[in-house]
PDB file of N, CA, C and O in Angstrom:
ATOM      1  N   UNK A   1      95.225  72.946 157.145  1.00  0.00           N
ATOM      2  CA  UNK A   1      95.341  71.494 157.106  1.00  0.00           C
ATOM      3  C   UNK A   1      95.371  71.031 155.653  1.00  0.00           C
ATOM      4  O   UNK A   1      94.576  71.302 154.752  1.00  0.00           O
ATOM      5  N   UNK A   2      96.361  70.343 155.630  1.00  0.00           N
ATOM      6  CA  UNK A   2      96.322  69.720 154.102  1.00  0.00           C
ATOM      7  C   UNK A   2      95.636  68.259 154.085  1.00  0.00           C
ATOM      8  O   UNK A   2      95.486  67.612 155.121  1.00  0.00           O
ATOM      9  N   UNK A   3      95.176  67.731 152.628  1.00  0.00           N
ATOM     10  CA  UNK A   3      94.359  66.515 152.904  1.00  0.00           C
ATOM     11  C   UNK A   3      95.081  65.383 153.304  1.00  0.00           C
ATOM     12  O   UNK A   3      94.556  64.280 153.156  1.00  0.00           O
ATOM     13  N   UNK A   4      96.322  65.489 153.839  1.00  0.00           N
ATOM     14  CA  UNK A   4      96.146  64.286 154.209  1.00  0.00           C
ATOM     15  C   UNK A   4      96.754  63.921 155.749  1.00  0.00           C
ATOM     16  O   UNK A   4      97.406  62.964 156.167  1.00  0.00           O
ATOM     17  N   UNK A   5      96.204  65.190 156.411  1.00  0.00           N
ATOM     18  CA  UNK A   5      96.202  65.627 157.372  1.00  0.00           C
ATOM     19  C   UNK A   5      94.460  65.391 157.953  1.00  0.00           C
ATOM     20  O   UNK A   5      94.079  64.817 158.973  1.00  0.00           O
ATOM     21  N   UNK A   6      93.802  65.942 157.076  1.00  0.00           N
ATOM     22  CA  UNK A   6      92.241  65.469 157.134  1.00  0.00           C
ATOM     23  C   UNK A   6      92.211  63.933 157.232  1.00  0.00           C
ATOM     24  O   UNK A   6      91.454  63.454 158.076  1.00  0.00           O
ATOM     25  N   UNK A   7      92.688  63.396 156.736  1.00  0.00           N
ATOM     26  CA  UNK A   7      92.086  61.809 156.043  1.00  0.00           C
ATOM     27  C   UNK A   7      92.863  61.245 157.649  1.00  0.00           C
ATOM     28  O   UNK A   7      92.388  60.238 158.174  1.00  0.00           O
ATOM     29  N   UNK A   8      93.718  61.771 158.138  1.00  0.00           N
ATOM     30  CA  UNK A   8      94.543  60.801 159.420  1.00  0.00           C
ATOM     31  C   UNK A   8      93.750  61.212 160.051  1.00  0.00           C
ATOM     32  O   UNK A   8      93.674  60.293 160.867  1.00  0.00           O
ATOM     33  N   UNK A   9      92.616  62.328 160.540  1.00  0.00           N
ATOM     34  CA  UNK A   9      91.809  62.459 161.333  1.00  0.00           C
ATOM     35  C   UNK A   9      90.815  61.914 161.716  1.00  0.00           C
ATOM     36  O   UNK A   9      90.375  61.544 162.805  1.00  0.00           O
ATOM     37  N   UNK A  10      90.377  61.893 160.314  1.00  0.00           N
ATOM     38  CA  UNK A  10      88.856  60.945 159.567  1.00  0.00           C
ATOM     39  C   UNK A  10      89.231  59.606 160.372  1.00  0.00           C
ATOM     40  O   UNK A  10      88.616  59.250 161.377  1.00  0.00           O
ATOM     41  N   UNK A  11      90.259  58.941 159.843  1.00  0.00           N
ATOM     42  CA  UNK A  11      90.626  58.091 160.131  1.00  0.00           C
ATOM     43  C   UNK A  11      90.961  57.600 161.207  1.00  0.00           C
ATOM     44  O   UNK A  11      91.239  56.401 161.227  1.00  0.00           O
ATOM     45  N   UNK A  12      91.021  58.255 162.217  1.00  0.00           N
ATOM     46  CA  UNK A  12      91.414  58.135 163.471  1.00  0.00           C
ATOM     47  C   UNK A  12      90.176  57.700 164.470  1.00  0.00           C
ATOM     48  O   UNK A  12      90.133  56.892 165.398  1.00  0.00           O
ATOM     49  N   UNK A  13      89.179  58.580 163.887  1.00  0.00           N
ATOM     50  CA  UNK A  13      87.872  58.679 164.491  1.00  0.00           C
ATOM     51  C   UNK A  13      87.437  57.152 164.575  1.00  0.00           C
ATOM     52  O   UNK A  13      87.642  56.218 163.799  1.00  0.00           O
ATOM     53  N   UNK A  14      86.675  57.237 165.947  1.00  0.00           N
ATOM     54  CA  UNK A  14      86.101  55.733 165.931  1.00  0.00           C
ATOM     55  C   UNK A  14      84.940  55.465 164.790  1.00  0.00           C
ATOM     56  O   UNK A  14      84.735  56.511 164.174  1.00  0.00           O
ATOM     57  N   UNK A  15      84.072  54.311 164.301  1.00  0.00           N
ATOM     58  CA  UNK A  15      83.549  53.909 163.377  1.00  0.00           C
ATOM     59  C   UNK A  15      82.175  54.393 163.996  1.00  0.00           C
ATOM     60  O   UNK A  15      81.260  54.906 163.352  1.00  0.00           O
ATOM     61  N   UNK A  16      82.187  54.144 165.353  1.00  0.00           N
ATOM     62  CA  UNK A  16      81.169  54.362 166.209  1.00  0.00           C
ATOM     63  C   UNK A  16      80.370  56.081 165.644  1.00  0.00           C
ATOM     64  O   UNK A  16      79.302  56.313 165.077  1.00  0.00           O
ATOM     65  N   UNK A  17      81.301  56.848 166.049  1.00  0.00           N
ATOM     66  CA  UNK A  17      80.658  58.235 165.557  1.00  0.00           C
ATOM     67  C   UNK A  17      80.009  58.650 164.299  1.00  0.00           C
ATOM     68  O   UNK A  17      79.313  59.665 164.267  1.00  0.00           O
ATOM     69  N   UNK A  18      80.233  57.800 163.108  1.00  0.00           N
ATOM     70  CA  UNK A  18      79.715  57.928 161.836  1.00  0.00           C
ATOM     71  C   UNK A  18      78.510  57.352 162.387  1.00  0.00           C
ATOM     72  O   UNK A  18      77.529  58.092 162.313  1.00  0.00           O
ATOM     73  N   UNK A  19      78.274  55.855 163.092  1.00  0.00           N
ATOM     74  CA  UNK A  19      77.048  55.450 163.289  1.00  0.00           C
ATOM     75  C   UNK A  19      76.164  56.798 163.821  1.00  0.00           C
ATOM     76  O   UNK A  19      75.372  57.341 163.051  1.00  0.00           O
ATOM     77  N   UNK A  20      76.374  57.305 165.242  1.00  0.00           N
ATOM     78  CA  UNK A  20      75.808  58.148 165.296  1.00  0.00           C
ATOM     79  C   UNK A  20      74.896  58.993 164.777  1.00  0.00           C
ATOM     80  O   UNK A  20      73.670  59.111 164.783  1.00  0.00           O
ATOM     81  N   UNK A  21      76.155  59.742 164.169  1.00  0.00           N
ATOM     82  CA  UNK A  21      75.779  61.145 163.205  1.00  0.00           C
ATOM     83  C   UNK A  21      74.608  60.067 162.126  1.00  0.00           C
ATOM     84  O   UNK A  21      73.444  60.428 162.299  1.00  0.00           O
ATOM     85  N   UNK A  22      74.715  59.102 161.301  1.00  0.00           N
ATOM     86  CA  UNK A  22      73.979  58.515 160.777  1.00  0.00           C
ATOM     87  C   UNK A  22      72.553  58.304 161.373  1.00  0.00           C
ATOM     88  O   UNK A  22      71.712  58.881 160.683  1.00  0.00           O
ATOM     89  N   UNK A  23      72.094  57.731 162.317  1.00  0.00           N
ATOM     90  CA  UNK A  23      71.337  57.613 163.099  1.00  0.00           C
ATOM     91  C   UNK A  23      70.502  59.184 163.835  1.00  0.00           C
ATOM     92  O   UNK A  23      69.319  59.523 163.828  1.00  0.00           O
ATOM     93  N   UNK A  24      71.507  59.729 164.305  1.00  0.00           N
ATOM     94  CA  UNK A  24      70.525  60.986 163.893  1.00  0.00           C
ATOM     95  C   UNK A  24      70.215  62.113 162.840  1.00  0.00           C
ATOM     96  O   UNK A  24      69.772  63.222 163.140  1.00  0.00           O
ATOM     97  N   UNK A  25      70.464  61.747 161.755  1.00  0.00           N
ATOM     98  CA  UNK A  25      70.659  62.309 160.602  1.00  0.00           C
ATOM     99  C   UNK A  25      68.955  61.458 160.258  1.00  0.00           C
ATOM    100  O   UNK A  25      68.078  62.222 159.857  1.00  0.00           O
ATOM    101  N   UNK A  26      68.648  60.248 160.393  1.00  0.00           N
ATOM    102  CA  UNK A  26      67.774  58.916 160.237  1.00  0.00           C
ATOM    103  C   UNK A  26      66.564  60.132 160.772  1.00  0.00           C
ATOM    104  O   UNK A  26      65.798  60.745 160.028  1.00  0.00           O
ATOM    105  N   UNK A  27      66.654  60.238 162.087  1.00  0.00           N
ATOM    106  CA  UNK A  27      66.361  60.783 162.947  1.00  0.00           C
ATOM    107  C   UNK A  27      65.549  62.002 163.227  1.00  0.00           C
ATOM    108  O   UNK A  27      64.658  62.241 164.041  1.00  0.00           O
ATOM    109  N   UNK A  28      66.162  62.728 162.257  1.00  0.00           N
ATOM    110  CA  UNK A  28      65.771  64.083 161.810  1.00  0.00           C
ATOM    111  C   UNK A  28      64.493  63.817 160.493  1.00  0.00           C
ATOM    112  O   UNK A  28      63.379  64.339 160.523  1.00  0.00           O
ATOM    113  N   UNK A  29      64.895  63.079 159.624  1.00  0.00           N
ATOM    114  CA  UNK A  29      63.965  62.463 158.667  1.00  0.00           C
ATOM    115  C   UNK A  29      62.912  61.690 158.971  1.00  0.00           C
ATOM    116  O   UNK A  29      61.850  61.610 158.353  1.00  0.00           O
ATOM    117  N   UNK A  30      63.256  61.096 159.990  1.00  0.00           N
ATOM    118  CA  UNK A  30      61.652  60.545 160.744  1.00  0.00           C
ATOM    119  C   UNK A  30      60.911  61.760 161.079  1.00  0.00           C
ATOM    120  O   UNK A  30      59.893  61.853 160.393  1.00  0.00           O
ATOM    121  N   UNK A  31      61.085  62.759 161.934  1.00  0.00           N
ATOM    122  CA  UNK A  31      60.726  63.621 162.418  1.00  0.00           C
ATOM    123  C   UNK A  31      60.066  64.343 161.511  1.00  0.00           C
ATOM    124  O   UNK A  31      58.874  64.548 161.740  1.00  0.00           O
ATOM    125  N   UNK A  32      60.763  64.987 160.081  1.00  0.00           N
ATOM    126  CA  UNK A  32      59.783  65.170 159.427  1.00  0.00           C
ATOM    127  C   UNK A  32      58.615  64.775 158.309  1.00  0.00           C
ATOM    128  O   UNK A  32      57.845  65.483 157.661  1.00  0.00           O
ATOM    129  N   UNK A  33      58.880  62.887 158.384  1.00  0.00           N
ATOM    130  CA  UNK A  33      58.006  62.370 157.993  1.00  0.00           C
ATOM    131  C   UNK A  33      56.873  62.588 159.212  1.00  0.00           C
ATOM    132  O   UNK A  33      55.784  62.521 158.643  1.00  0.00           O
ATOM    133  N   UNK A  34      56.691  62.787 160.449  1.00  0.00           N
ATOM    134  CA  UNK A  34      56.137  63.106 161.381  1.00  0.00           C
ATOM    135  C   UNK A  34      55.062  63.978 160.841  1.00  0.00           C
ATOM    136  O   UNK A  34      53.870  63.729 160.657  1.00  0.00           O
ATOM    137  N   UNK A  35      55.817  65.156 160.611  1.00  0.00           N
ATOM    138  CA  UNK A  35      55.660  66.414 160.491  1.00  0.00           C
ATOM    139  C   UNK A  35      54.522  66.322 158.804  1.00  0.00           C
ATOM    140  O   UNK A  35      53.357  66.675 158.624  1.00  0.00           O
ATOM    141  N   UNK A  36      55.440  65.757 157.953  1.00  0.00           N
ATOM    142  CA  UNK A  36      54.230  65.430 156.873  1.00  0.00           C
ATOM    143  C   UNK A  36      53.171  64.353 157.140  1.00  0.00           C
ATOM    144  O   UNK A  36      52.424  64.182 156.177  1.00  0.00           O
ATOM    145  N   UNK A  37      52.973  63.739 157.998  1.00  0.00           N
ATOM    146  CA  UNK A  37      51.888  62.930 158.318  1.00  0.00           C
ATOM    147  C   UNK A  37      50.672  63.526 158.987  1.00  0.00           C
ATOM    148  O   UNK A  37      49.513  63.162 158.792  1.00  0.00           O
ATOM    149  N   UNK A  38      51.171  64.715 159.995  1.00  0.00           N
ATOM    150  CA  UNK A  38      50.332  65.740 160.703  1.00  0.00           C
ATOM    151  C   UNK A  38      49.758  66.624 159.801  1.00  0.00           C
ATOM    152  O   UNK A  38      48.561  66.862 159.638  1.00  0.00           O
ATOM    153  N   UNK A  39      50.870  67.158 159.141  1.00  0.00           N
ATOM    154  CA  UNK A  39      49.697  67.818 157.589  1.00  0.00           C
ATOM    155  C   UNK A  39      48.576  66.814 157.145  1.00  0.00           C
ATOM    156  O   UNK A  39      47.408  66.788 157.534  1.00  0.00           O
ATOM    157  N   UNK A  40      49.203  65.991 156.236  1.00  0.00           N
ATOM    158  CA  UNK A  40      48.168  65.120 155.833  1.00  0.00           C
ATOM    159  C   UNK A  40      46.594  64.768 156.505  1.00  0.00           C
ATOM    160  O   UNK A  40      45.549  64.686 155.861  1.00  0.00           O
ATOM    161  N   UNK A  41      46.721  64.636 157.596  1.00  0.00           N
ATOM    162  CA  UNK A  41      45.646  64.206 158.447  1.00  0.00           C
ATOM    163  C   UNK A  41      44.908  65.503 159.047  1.00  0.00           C
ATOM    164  O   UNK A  41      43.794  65.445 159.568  1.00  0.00           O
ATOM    165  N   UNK A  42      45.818  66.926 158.884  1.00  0.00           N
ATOM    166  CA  UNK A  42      45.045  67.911 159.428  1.00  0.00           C
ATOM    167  C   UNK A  42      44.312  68.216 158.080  1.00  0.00           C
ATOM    168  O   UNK A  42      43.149  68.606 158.173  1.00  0.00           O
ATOM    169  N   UNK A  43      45.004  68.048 156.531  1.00  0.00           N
ATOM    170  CA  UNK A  43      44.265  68.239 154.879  1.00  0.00           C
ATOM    171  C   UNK A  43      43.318  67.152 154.970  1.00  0.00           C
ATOM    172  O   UNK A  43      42.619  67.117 153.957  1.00  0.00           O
ATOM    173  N   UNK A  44      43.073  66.368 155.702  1.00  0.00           N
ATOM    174  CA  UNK A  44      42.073  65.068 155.359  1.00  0.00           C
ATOM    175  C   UNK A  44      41.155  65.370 156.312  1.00  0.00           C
ATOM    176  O   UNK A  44      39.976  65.110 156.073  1.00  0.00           O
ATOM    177  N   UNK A  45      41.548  66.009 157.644  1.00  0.00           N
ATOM    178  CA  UNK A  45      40.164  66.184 158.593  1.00  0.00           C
ATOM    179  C   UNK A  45      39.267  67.419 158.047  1.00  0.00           C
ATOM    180  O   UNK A  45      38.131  67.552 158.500  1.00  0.00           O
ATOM    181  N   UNK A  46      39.737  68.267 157.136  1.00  0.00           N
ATOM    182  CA  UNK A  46      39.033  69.783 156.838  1.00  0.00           C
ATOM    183  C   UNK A  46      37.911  69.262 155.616  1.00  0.00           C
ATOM    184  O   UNK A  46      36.743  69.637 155.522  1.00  0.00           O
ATOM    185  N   UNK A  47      38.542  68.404 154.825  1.00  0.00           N
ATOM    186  CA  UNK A  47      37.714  67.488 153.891  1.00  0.00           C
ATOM    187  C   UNK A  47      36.667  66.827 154.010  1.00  0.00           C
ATOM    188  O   UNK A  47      35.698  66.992 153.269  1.00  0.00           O
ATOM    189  N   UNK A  48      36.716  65.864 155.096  1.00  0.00           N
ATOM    190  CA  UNK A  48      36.037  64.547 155.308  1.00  0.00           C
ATOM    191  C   UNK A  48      36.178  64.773 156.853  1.00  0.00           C
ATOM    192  O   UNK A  48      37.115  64.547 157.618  1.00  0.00           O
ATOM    193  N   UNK A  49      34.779  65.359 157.074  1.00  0.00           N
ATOM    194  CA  UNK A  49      34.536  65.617 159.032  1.00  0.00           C
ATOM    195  C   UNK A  49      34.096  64.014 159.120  1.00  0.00           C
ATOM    196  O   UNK A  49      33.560  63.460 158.160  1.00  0.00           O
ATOM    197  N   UNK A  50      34.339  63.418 160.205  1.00  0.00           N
ATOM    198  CA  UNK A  50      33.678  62.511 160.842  1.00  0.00           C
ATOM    199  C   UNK A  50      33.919  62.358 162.014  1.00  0.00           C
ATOM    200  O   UNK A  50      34.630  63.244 162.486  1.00  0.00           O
ATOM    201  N   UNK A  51      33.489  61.273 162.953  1.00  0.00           N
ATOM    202  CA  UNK A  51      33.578  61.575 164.153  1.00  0.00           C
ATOM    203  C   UNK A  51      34.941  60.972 164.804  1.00  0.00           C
ATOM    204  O   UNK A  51      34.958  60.778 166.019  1.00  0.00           O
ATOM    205  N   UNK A  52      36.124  60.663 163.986  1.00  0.00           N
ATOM    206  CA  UNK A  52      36.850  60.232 164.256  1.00  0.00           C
ATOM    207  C   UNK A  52      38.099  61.259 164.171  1.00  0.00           C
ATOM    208  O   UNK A  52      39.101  61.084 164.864  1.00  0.00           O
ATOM    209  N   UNK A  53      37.991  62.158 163.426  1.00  0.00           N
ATOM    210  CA  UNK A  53      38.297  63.296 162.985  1.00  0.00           C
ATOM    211  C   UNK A  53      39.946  64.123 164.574  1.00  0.00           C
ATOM    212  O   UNK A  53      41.018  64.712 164.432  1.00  0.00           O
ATOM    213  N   UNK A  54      39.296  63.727 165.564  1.00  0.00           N
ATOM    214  CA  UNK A  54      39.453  64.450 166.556  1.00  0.00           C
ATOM    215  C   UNK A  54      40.835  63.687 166.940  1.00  0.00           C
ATOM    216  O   UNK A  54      41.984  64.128 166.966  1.00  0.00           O
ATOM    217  N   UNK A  55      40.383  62.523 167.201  1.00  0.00           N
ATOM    218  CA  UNK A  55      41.073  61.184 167.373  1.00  0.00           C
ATOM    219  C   UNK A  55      42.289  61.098 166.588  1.00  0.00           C
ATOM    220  O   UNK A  55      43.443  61.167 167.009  1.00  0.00           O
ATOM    221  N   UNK A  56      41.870  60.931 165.332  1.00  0.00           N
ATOM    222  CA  UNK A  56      43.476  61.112 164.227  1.00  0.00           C
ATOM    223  C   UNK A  56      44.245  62.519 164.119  1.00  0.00           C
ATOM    224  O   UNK A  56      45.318  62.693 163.541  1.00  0.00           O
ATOM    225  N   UNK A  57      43.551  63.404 164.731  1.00  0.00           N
ATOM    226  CA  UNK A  57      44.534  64.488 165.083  1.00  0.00           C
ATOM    227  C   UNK A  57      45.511  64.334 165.890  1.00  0.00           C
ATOM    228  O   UNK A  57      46.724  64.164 165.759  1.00  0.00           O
ATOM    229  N   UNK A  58      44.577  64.448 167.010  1.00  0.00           N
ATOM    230  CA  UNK A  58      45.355  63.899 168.132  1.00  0.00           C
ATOM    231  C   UNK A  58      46.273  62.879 168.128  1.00  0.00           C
ATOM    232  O   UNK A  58      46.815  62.569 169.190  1.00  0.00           O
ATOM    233  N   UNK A  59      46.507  62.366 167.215  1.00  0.00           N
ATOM    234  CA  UNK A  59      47.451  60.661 167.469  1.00  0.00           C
ATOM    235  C   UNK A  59      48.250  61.271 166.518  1.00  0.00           C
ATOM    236  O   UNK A  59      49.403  60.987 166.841  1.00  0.00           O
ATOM    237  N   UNK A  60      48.263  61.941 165.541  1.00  0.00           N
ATOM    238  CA  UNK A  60      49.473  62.554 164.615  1.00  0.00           C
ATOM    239  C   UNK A  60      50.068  63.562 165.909  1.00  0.00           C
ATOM    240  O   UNK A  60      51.251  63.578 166.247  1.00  0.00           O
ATOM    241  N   UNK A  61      49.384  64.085 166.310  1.00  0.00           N
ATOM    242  CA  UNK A  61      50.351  65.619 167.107  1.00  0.00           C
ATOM    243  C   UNK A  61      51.132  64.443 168.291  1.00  0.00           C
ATOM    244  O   UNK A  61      52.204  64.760 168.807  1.00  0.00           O
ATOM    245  N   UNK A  62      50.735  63.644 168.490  1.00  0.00           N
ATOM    246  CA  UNK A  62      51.295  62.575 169.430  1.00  0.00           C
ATOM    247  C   UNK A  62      52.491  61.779 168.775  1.00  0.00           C
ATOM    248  O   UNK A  62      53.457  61.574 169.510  1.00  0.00           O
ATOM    249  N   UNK A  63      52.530  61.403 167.746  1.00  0.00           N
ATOM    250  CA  UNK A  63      53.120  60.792 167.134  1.00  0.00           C
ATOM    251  C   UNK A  63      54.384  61.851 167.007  1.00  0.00           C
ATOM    252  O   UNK A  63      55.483  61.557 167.475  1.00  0.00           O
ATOM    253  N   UNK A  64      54.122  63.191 166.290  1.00  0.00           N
ATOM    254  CA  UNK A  64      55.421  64.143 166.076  1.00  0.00           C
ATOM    255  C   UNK A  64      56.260  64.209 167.602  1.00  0.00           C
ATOM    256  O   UNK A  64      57.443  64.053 167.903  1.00  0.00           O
ATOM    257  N   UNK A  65      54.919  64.548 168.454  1.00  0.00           N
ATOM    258  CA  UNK A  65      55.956  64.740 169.875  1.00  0.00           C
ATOM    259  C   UNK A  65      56.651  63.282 170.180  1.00  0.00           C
ATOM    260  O   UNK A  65      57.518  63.401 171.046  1.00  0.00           O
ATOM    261  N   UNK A  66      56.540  62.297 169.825  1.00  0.00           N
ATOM    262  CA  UNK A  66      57.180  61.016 170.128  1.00  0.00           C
ATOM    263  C   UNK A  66      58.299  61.024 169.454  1.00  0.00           C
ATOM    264  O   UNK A  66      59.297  60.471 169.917  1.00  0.00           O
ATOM    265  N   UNK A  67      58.313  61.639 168.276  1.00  0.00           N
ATOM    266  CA  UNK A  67      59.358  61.520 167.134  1.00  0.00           C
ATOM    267  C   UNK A  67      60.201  62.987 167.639  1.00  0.00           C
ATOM    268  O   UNK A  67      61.343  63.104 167.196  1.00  0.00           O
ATOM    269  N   UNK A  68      59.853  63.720 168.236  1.00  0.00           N
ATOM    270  CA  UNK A  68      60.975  65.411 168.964  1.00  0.00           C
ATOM    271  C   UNK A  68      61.337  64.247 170.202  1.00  0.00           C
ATOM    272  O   UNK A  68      62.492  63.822 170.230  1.00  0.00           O
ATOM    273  N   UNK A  69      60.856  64.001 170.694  1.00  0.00           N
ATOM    274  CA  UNK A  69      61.085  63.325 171.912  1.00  0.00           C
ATOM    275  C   UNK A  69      62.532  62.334 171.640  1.00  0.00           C
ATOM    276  O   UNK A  69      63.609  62.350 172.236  1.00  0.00           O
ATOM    277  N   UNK A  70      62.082  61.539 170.558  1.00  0.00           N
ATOM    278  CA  UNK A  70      63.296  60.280 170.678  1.00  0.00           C
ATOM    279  C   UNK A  70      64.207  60.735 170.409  1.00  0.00           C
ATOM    280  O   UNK A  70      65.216  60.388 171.023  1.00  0.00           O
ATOM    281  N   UNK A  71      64.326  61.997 169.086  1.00  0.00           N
ATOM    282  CA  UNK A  71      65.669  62.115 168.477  1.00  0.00           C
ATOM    283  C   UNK A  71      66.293  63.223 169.598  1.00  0.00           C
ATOM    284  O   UNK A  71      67.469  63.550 169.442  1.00  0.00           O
ATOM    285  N   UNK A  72      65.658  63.708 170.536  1.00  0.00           N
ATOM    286  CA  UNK A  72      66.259  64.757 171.768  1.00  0.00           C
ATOM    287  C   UNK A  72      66.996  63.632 172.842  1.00  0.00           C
ATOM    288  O   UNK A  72      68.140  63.716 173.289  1.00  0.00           O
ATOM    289  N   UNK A  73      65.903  62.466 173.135  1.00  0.00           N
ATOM    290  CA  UNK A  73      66.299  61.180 174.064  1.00  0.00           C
ATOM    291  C   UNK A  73      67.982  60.837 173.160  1.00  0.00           C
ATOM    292  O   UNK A  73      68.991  60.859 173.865  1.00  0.00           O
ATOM    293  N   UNK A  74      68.102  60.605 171.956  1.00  0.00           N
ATOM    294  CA  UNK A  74      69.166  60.066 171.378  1.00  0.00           C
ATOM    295  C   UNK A  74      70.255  60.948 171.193  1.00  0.00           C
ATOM    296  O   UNK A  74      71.371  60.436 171.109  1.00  0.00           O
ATOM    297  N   UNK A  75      70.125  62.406 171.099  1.00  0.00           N
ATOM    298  CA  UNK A  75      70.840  63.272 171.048  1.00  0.00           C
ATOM    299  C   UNK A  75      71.844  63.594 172.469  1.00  0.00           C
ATOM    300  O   UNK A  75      72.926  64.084 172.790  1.00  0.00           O
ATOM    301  N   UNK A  76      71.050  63.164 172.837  1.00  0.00           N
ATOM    302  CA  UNK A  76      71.574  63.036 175.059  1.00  0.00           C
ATOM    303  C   UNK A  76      72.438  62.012 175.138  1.00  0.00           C
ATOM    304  O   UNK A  76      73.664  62.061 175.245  1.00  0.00           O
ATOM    305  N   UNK A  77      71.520  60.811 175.060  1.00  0.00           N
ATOM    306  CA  UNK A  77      72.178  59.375 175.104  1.00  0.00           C
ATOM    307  C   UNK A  77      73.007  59.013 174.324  1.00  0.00           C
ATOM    308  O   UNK A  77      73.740  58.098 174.700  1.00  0.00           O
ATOM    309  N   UNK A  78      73.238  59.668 172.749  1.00  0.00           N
ATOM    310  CA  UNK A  78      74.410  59.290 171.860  1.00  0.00           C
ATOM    311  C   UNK A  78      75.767  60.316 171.967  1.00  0.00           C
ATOM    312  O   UNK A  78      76.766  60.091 171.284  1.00  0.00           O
TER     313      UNK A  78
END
């Protein structure tokens, strides 16, 4: 394919599909802000025990599975 054989393709494509791919590209980066938030809070519970300790675990490992969850829900649905 020569380029400007590419570019009539590109071009052809609806606007819609860049949204997409954008959106789960978004998507993937939430996920591993997820993923660094669950560190964080598992480096902060080994530090500083308290009795809440258990609680903010739990709501980070909840939080990542919410964040695998949506971008799998969007990966289906988009």
């Amino acid at each position: 394919m020569n380029p400007e054989q590419i570019l009539l393709v590109i071009i052809s494509l609806s606007p819609l599909i860049f949204v997409k791919i954008f959106l789960l590209i978004l998507l993937l980066f939430y996920i591993l802000f997820a993923a660094i938030i669950l560190r964080q809070v598992t480096l902060m519970n080994r530090v500083v025990e308290a009795q809440i300790s258990p609680f903010m675990q739990t709501i980070a490992v909840l939080h990542l599975a919410a964040a695998i969850f949506t971008f799998l829900f969007a990966l289906i649905v988009l």
